[in-house]
C-alpha positions as CSV (number, residue, x, y, z in Angstrom):
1,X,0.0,0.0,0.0
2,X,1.4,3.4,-1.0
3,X,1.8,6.4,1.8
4,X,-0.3,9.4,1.8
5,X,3.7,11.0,1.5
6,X,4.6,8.9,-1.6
7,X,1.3,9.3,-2.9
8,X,1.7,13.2,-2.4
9,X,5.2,12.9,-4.0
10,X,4.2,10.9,-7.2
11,X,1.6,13.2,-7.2
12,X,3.7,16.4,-7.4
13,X,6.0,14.5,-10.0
14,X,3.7,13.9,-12.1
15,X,1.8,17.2,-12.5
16,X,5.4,18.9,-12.8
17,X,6.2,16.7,-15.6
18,X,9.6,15.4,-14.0
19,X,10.8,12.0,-14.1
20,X,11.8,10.0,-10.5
21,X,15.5,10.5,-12.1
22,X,15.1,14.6,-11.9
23,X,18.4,16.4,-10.4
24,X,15.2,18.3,-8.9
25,X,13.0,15.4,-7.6
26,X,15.8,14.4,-5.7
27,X,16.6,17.9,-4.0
28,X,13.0,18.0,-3.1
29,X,12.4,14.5,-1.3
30,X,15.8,14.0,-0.1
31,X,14.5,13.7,3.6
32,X,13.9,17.3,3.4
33,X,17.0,18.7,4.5
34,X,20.8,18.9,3.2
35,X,24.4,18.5,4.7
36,X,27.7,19.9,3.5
37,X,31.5,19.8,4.7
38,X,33.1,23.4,3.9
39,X,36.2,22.4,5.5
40,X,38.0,20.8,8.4
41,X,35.2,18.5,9.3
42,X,33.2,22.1,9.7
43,X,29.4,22.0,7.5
44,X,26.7,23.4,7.4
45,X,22.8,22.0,7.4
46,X,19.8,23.6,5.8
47,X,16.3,22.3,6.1
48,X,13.8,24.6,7.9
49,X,15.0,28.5,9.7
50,X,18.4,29.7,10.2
51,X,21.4,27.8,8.9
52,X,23.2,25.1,11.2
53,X,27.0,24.8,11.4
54,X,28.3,22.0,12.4
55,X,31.7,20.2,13.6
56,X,32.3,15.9,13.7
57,X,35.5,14.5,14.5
58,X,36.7,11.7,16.6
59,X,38.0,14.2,18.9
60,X,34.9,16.6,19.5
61,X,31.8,17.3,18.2
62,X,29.6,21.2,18.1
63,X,26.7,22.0,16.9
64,X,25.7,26.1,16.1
65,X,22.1,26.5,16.2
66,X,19.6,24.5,16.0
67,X,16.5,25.5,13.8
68,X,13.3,23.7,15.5
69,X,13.5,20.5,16.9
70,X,12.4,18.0,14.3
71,X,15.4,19.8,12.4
72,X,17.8,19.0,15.3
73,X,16.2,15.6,15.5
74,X,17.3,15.3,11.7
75,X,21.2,16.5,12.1
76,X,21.4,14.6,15.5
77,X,20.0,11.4,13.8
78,X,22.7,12.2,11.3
79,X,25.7,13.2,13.7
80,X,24.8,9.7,15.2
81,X,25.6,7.3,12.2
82,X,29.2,9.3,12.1
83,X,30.0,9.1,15.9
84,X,29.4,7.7,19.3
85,X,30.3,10.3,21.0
86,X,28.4,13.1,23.1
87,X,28.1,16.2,21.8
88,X,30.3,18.6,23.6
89,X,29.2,21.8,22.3
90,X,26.0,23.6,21.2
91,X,26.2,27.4,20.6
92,X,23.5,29.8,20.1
93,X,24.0,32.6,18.1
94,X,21.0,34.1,19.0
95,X,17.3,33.6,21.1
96,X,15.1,33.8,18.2
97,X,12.7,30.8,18.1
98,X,14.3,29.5,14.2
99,X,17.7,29.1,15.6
100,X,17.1,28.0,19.3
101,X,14.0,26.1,19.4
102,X,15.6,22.5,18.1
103,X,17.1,23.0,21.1
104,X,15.1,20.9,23.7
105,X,16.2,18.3,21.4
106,X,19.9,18.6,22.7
107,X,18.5,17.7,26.0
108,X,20.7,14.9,27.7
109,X,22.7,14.9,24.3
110,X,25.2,17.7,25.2
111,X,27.8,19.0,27.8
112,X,27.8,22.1,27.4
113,X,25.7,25.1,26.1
114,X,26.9,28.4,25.3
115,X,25.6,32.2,24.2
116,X,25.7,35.8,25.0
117,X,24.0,37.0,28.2
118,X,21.6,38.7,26.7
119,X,21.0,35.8,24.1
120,X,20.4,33.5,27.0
121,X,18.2,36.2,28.6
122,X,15.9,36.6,25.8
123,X,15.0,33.3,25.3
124,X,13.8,32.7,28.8
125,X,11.9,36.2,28.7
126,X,10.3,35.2,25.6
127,X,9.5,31.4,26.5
128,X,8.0,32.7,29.8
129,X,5.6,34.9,28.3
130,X,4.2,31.7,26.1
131,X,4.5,29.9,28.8
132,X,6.9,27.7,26.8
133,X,9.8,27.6,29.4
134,X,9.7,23.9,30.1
135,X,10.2,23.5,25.8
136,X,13.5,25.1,26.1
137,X,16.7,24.3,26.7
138,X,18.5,27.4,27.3
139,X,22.5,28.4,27.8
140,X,24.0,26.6,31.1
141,X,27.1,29.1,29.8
142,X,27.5,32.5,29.0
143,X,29.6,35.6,28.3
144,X,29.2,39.4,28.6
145,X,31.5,41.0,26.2
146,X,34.6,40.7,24.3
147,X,35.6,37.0,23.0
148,X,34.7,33.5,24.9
149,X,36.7,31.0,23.5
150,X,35.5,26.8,24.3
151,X,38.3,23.7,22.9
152,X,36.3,20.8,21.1
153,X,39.3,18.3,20.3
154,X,41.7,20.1,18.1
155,X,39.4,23.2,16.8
156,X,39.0,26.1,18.9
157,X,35.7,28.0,19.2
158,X,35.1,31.5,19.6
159,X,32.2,33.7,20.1
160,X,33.0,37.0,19.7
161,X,30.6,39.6,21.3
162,X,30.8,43.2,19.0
163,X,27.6,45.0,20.0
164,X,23.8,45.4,19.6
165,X,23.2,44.9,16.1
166,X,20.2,42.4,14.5
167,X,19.5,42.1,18.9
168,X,21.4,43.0,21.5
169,X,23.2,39.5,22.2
170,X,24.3,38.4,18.4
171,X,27.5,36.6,18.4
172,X,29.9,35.6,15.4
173,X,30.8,31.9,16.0
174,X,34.5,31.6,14.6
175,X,35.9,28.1,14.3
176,X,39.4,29.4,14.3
177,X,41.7,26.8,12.8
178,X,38.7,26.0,9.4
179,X,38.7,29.8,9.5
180,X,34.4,29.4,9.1
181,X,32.8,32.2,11.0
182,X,28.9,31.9,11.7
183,X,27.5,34.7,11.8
184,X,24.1,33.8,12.9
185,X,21.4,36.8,11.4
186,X,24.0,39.3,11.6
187,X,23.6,38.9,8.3
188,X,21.1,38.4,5.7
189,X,22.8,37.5,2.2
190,X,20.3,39.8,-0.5
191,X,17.6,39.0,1.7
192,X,15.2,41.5,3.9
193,X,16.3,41.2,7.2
194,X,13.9,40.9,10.1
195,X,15.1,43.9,12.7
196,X,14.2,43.3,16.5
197,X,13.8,46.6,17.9
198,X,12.0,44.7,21.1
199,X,15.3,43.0,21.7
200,X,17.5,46.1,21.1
201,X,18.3,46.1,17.8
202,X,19.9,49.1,16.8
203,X,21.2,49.5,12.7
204,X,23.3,52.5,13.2
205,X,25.4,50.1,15.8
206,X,24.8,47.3,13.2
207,X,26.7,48.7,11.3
208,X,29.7,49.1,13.2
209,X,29.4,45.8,14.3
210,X,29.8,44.7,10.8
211,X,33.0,46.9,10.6
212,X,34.3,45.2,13.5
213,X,33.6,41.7,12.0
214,X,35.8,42.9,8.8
215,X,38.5,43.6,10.5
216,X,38.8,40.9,13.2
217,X,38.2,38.0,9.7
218,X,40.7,38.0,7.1
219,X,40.2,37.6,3.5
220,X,40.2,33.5,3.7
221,X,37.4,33.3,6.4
222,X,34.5,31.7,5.1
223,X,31.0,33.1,6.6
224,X,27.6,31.3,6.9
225,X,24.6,33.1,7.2
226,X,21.5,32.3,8.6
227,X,19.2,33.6,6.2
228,X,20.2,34.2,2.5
229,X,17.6,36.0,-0.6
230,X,16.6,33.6,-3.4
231,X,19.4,32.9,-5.8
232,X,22.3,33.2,-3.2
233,X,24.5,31.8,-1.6
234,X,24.2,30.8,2.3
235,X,27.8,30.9,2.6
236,X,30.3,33.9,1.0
237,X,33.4,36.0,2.4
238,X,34.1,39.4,4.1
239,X,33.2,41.9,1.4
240,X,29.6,40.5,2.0
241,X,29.9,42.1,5.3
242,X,30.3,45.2,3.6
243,X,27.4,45.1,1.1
244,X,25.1,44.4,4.1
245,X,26.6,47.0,6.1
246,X,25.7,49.7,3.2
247,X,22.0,47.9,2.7
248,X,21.5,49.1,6.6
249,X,23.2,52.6,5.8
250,X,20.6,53.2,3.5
251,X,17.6,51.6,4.5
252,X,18.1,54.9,7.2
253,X,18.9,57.3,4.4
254,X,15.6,56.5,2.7
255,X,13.7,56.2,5.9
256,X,15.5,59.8,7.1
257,X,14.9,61.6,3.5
258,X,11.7,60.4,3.2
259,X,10.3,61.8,6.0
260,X,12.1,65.3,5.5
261,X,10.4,65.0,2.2
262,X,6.9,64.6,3.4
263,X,6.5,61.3,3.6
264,X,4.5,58.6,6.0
265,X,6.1,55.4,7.9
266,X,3.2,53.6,5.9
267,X,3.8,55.2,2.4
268,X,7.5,54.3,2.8
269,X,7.0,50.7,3.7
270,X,5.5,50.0,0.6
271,X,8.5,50.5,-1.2
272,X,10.0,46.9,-2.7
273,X,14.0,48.2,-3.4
274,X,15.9,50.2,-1.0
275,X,17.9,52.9,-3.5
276,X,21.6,52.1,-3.3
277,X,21.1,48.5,-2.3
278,X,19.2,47.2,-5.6
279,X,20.5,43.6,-4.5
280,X,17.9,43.6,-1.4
281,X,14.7,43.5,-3.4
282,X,11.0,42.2,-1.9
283,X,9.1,44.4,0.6
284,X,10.8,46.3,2.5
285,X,8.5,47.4,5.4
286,X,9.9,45.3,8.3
287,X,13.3,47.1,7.6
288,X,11.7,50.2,7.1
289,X,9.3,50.4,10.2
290,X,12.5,49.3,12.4
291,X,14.6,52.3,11.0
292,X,11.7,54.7,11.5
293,X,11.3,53.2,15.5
294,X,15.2,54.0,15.7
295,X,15.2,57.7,14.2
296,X,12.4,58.9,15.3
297,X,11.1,56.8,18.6
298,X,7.3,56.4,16.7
């Protein structure tokens, strides 16, 4: 007897005109999520909310984020056909729900878990006032400011703290030694990025932490983002930093001109293309009603 899934599959298939061969029918129904080694035993995973980095060796094994908890289910099932072992490390890069809520699946899985303060703080707040704490499993570890370092076997792991930026506790996840730096959503490759001005966001400051980020990463470092526009890349280098520190640059521009010109929060929300960042296209109101919030406190 054939599943509702297959049946929903063939199905699909068959309207689309593909054959079960397809390049695309098997990026589509290949258990619904993807793995990739960049280098050093460092990859990342993609199936559902912000990207996953991960690390598997026979000496250690860390997880960054953790998208929702059949997701984490997914990569653990997978981390457990490669190794035995217990998973040292999982880092947040930040609370919100698409990259900390495959948490609880961690639970009794790993030794240690690790974010920013504020990170750690955020999550509780937020699961408390769903009254979703006991679904969480938050940070047993955390930093205030500056750099927090953690060994797993021969890679060394750093968080490094630079500032309120997409939130207020953001970190960039630097495996040193693969020179792969997660940046978590402190940046959004060509895609609109969600701005959380009830968690201290603050653009101008964005900004700088981008600037920071430049210069502490060399040229080699590789970055993974956790949210990328359609037709990009979820990974890229440095001078990425830079064209999402002049998207934010100008997303105020617009938002300060346009009002010195006459016009409404709601009239520029509708706009679909920020002028100067062309690459950022789609709606641009969340990004738009954040800057206004920051510039003019309405």
């Amino acid at each position: 007897m054939i599943s509702r899934r297959h049946f929903i599959q063939k199905s699909i298939i068959s309207t689309a005109g593909l054959s079960l061969s397809s390049p695309l029918v098997k990026l589509l129904f290949q258990n619904g999520y993807q793995m990739k080694v960049l280098r050093n035993n460092v990859g990342i995973f993609t199936e559902r909310g912000g990207t996953i980095a991960y690390m598997i060796s026979s000496e250690g094994i860390a997880v960054v984020d953790s998208q929702f908890p059949d997701q984490s289910q997914h990569l653990i099932d997978e981390i457990k056909k490669q190794s035995e072992r217990k998973i040292d490390l999982l880092v947040n890069t930040h609370h919100h729900g698409d990259h900390t809520a495959g948490n609880i699946a961690f639970k009794g899985l790993v030794n240690k878990v690790v974010a920013h303060e504020n990170s750690m703080l955020n999550q509780k707040t937020t699961a408390e006032a769903r009254g979703g704490l006991d679904g969480q499993l938050l940070p047993n570890t955390t930093y205030k400011s500056g750099v927090h370092r953690e060994r797993v076997g021969d890679e060394r792991i750093a968080l490094h703290y630079f500032g309120a930026g997409h939130t207020n506790g953001d970190s960039f996840v630097h495996f040193e030694n693969a020179n792969i730096v997660h940046t978590g959503d402190l940046l959004f490759n060509r895609r609109v990025p969600y701005i959380d001005k009830s968690a201290g966001a603050d653009i101008a400051n964005w900004q700088q932490v981008l600037e920071k980020a430049y210069n502490t990463f060399d040229a080699d470092t590789l970055f993974v983002y956790g949210h990328s526009g359609e037709g990009y890349e979820i990974t890229g280098n440095r001078e990425d930093l830079k064209a999402f520190q002049n998207y934010l640059a100008q997303v105020l521009s617009f938002v300060k001109k346009g009002k010195a010109n006459g016009k409404t929060k709601e009239e520029l929300a509708q706009a679909n293309e920020i002028p100067g960042a062309p690459e950022w296209k789609g709606n641009q109101s969340r990004a738009v009603q954040a800057a206004w919030l920051e510039l003019f406190g309405e």
